[in-house]
C-alpha positions in Angstrom: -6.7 -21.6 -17.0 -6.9 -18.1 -15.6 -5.9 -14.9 -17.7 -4.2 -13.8 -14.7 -3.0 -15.3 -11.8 -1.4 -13.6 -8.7 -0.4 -16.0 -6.0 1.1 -15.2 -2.5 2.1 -11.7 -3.6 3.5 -9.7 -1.1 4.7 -5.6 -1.9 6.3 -2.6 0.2 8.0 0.7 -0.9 11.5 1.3 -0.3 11.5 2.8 3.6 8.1 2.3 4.0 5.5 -0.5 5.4 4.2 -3.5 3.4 1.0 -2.7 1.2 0.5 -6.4 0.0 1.3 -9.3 2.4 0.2 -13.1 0.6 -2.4 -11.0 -2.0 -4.0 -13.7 -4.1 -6.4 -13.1 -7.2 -7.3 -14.6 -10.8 -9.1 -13.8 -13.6 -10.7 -16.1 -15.5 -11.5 -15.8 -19.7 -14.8 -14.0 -19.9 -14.8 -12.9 -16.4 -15.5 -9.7 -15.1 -14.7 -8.3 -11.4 -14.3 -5.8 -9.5 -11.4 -4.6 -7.1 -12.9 -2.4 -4.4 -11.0 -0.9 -1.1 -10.3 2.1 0.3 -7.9 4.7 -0.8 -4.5 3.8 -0.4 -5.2 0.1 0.2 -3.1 -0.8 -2.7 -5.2 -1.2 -6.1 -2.8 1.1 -8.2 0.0 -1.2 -7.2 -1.6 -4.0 -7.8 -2.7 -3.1 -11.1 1.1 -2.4 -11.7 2.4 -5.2 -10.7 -0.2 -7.4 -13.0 1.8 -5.4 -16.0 4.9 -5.4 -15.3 5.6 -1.8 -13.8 6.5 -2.9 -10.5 8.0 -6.2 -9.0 6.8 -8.3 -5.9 9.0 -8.6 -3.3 7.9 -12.4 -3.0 5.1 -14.0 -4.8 4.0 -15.6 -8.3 2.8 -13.3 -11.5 1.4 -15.7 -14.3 -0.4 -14.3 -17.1 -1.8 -16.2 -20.0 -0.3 -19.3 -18.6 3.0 -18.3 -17.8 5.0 -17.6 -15.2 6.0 -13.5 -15.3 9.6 -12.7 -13.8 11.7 -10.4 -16.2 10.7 -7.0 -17.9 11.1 -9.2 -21.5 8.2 -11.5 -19.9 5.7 -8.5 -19.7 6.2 -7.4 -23.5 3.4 -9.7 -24.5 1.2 -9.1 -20.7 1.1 -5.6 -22.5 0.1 -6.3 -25.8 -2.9 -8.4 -24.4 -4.0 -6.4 -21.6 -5.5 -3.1 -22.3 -4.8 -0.6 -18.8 -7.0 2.5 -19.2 -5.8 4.5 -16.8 -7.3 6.8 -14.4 -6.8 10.1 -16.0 -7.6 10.3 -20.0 -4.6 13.2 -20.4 -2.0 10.6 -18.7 -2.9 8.2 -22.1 -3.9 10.8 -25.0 -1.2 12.9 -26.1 -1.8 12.9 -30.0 -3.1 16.0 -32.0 -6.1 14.2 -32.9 -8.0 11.4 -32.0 -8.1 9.2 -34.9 -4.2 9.9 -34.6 -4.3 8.9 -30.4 -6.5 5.6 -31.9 -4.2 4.5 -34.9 -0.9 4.9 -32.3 -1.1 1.3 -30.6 -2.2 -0.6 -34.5 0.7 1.3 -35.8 3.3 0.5 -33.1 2.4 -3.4 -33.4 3.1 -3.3 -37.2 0.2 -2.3 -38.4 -0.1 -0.4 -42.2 -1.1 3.3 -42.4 -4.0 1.8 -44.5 -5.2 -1.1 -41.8 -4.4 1.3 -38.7 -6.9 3.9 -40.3 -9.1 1.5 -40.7 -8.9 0.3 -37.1 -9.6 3.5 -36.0 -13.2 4.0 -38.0 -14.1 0.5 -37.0 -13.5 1.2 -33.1 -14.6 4.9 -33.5 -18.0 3.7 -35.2 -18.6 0.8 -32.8 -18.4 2.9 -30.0 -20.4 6.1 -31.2 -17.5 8.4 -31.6 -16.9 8.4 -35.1 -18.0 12.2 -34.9 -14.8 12.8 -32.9 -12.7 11.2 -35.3 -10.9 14.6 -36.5 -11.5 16.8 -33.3 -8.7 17.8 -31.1 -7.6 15.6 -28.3 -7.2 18.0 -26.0 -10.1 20.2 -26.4 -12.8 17.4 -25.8 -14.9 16.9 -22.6 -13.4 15.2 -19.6 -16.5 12.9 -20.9 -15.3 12.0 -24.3 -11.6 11.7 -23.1 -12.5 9.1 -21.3 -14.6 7.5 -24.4 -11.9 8.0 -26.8 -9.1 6.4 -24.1 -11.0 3.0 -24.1 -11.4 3.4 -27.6 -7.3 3.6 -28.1 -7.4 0.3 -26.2 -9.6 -1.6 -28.0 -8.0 -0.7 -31.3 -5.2 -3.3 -30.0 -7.9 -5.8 -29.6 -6.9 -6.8 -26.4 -7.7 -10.2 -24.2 -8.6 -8.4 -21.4 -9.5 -4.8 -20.0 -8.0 -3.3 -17.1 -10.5 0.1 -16.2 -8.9 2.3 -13.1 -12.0 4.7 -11.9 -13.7 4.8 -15.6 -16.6 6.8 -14.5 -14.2 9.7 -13.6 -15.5 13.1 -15.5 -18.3 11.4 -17.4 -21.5 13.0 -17.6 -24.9 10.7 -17.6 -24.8 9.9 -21.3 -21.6 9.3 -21.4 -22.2 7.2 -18.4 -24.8 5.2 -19.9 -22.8 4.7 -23.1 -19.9 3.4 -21.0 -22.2 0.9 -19.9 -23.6 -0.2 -23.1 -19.9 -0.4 -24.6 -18.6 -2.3 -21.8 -21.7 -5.0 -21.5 -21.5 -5.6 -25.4 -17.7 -6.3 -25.0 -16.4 -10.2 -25.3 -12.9 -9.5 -23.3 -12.8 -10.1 -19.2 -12.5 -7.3 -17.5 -11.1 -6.1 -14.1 -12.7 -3.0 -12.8 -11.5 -0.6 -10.0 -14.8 1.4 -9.2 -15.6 3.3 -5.9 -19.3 3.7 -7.8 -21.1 0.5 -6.6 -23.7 0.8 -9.3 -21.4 1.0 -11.9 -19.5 -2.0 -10.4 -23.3 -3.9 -10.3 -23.3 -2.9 -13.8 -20.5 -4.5 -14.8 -18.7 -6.7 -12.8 -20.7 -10.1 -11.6 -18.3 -10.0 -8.0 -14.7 -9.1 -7.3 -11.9 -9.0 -5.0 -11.9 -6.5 -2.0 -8.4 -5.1 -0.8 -7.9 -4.2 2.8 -5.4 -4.9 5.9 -2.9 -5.9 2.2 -4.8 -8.8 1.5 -7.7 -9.8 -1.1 -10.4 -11.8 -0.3 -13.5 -12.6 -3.0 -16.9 -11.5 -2.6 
């Protein structure tokens, strides 16, 4: 059964022309692929309507086996899908970043006690715990971008959703992305203009263009 499951899904703006006309994808558990097209070919909307933020006009959204129709259907979709979005300030705005971590524990009930813990486990796993008391806002573009996928993963999520990841990392940080990202268990849906990132990564995908998908 796929994690997600868009069928027939068709999209416009108010006033403006169609961007998705019968779109089709899923994601299956383990899976990992990529969503490629050109700029302004729709992947942003997609990736909005897969959680909820925006409605089809027409179509099927089923996630984790069921059907997804009202806002109250998509408080779970967002529980179990971690979104890191394209720019690390639009997701970090604690003081610190154990305190931008332990947010998303903390909001789904967690203790103090277990959120703090959450934090050192995902910090350490991912080679940050040296950020752990630092300032949010005065890291590197670099380890923003660490630190955002690391305030997913503390809500141990079924699957990733990564818009342009690579954006402002350096090559260690690069490679460390890389490393995190292959060791993960959870499927993943990646957005990537950098095709060997995407090789990386993803073992195919979906391309986007003339509002439709088709696998490659």
């Amino acid at each position: 059964m796929p994690l997600i499951d868009l069928r027939d899904i068709h999209f416009a703006y108010p006033g403006l022309d169609p961007v998705l006309e019968g779109a089709s994808m899923q994601l299956a558990p383990g899976e990992r692929l990529a969503l490629i097209g050109p700029n302004g070919a729709g992947k942003s909307t997609l990736l909005k309507i897969i959680m909820g933020l925006l409605a089809p006009t027409s179509g099927s959204v089923a996630a984790f086996g069921q059907i997804r129709r009202q806002e109250s259907d998509f408080h779970e979709v967002r529980r179990r899908i971690g979104l890191v979005f394209q720019d690390a300030d639009d997701q970090l705005f604690c003081p610190t970043v154990a305190e931008d971590v332990a947010f998303g524990p903390l909001n789904l009930g967690r203790s103090k006690e277990e959120a703090l813990a959450i934090v050192d486990q995902i910090l350490a796993r991912l080679g940050l715990l040296h950020l752990r008391d630092r300032v949010t806002h005065k890291l590197s573009g670099g380890e923003k971008r660490l630190v955002t996928l690391a305030t997913v993963l503390a809500m141990e999520p079924d699957v990733l959703i990564l818009d342009e990841p690579t954006n402002a990392l350096d090559p260690d940080n690069y490679a460390r992305l890389v490393d995190i990202l292959r060791s993960l268990d959870q499927a993943v849906l990646l957005v990537s203009h950098d095709p060997d990132f995407r090789k990386e990564i993803a073992s195919g995908g979906y391309r986007l263009e003339q509002r439709q998908l088709s696998r490659f």
